[in-house]
N, C-alpha and C positions, 0 to 999 in steps of 0.2 A: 652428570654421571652419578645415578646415585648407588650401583652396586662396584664396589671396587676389588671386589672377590674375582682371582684369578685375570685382574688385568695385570699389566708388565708396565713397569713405569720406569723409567732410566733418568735418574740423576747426576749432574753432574756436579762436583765441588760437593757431594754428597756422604765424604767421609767424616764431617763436620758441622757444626753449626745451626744453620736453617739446611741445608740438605739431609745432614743424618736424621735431625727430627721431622723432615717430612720420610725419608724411609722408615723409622718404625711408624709413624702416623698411620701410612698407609699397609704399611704389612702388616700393621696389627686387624688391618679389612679385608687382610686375605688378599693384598696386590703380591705380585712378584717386584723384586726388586734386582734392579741392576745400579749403583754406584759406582761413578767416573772421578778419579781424583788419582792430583798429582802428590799429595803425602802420605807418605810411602805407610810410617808411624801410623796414621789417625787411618789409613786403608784397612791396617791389619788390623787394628781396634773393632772398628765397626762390623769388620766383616766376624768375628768372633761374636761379636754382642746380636749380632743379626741371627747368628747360627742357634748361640744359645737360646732366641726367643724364639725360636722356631719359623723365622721366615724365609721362605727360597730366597734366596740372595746370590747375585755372583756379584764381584767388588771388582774392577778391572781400573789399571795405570792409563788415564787419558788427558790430555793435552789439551784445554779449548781451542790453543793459540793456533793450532795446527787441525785443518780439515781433514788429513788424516786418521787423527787419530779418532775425531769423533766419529766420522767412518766405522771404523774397525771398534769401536764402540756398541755402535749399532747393527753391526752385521754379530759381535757376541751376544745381545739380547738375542737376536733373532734364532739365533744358535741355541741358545740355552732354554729359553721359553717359546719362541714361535713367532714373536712379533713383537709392536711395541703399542701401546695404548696411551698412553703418557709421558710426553717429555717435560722434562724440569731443565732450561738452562737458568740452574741456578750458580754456576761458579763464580765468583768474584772475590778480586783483591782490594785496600784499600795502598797506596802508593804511600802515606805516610808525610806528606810534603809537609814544608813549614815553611815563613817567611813570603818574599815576596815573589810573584808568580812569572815575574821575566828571569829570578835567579837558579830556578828550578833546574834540575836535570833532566834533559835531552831523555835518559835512562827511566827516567822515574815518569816521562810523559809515555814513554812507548811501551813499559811494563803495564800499566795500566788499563790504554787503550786495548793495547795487545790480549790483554782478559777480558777485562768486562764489555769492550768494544766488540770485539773481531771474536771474543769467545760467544757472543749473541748468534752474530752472523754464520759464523763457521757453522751453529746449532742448529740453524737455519737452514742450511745448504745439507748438512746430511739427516735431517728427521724429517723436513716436513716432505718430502718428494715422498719418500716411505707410507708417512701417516696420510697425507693424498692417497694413493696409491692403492691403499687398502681398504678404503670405501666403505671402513666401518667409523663411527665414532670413535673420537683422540682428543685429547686435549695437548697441547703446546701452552707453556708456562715461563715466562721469564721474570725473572728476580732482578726491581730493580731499587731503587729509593725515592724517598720522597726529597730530598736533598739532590737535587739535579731535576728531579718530575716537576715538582709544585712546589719548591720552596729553594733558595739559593745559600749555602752554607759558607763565607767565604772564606772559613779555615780553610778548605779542602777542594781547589778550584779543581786539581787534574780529578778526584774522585768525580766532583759534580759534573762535569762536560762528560764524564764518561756516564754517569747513568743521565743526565739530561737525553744524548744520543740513545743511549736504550730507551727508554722511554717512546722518542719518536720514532725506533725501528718496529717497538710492542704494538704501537697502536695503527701506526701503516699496515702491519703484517695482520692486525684483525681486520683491518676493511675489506684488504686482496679479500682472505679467505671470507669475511663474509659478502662481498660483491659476486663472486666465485659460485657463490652458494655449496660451499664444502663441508661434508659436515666434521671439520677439523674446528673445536672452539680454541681460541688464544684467549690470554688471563694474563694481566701484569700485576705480578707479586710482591705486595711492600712490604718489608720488614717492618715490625712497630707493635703498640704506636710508641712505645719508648726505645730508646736506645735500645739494640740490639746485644744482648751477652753473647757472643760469636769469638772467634779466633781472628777477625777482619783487620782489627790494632795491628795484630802480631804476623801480617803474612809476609811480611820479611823471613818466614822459617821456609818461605816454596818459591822466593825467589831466584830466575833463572840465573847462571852463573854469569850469563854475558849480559846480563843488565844489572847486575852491585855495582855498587859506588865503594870506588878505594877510599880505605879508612874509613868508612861507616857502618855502623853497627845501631841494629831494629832500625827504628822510626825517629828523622831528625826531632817531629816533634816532640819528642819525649813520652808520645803518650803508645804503649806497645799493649795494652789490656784494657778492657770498661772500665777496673780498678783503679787503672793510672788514669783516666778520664773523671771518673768520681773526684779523686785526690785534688786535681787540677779545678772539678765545677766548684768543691768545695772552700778553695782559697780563695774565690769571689763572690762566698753567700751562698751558692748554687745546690740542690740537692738535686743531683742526679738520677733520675728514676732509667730503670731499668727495664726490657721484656725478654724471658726466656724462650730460647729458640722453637720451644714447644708448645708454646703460647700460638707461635707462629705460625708453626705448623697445622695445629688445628684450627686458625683462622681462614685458613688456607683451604681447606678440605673442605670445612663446611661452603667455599666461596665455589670451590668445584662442583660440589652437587646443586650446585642450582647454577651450574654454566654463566655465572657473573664473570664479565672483561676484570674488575675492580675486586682484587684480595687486598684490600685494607682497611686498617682500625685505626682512628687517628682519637684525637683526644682535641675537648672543646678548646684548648689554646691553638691546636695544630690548626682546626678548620678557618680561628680566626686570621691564622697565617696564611693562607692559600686564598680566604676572601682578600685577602688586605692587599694580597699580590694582583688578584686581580683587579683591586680597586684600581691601584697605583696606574698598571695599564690603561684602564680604562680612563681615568682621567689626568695623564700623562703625566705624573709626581716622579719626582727624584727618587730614585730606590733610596734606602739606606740598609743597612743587613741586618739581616734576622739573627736572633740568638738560637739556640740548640735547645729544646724545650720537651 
């Protein structure tokens, strides 16, 4: 897609992060935008910052968890611009777990899944039957990490099993559509190549009320910011490098116009991480785990 002038691109988890900066990314090419998110706060932010830059924007209150609401999602783009050209399921939470992964909560495995899992799928079930449908060129974009894709993190088992499963729902859903021969392209979008500056630590602030944990407050593992992450790589020598979500987004765009499955920027120690994994398989070695690099 290389003109993005007067397409409609619908975001979700969009009032923040890597979703807000792919909305001005692309509005600043002349897309339309629509923004799906559940914080109420960072809704009103954006949709002010969108206005003032001059991009047609509607901001609307949407649910991943619930096929519903992505629906009535996409039936407001349609309303308001005419169609959709571009979906971004890019919502996601990080669960925050610490310790050991049988002591976890029941709560904290199904908040989880429940976004980054079933908020794919849900994205799935009400965009793509649309962007089939319309018989023009679309693209479908999911946002996943490299932390569950190609490399295993095991601070973070519930995060990783949930973007591992995205990962295999991204790349099944490009074969259909291109066996199909649709001209719908799919893209799976990595955040990186360094740690992402995001609001991801802290989404304890959009947590459903019937999945808290009594007596618990942010993230058991203490770390609720990149900041507190920094703090944390720093008391073991670590210097934590960082990528602004803008960074992102324009790695992103440029990966759209040339209809690339693969939006990612990894960095010469990441790729030796993803060969080393696939050594390992290949010649059947003991994992051991990877550090955060």
């Amino acid at each position: 897609m290389k003109d993005f002038n007067n397409k409609v691109a619908v975001i979700t988890g969009g009032a923040s992060g890597v979703g807000r900066s792919l909305a001005f990314a692309l509005g600043q090419r002349g897309a339309k935008i629509v923004v799906g998110d559940v914080d109420s706060k960072a809704m009103a932010q954006v949709a002010q910052d969108l206005g003032a830059a001059g991009i047609a924007a509607i901001v609307e209150h949407c649910d991943v968890t619930a096929v519903d609401s992505l629906t009535a999602l996409a039936r407001a783009a349609e309303k308001a611009f005419g169609g959709i050209d571009l979906v971004f399921a890019n919502a996601g939470i990080g669960a925050g777990e610490t310790g050991a992964m049988w002591d976890y909560s029941e709560k904290d495995w199904q908040w989880c899944l429940n976004v980054n899992v079933w908020g794919v799928i849900n994205s799935i079930r009400a965009f793509m039957p649309r962007l089939v449908a319309s018989g023009r060129e679309a693209h479908f974009v999911v946002t996943g990490s490299g932390n569950g894709a190609y490399v295993i993190l095991p601070d973070a088992p519930i995060y990783t099993a949930s973007k591992a499963a995205v990962h295999a729902i991204t790349e099944n859903l490009h074969y259909q559509v291109q066996a199909a021969g649709l001209p719908v392209k799919v893209s799976a979008l990595f955040p990186g190549p360094h740690v992402v500056d995001t609001g991801l630590f802290n989404s304890g602030r959009v947590r459903p009320d019937a999945l808290k944990k009594e007596g618990v407050q942010g993230n058991q593992s203490g770390i609720n910011s990149v900041d507190d992450m920094k703090r944390m790589a720093a008391e073991y020598g670590i210097e934590l490098k960082t990528t602004h979500p803008d960074e992102v987004a324009a790695m992103a765009v440029r990966g759209l116009e040339q209809d690339a499955f693969w939006l990612l920027a990894t960095t010469p120690e990441t790729d030796a991480k993803i060969r080393a994994r696939a050594d390992m398989i290949l010649t059947r070695a003991t994992p051991v785990p990877a550090m955060v690099g």
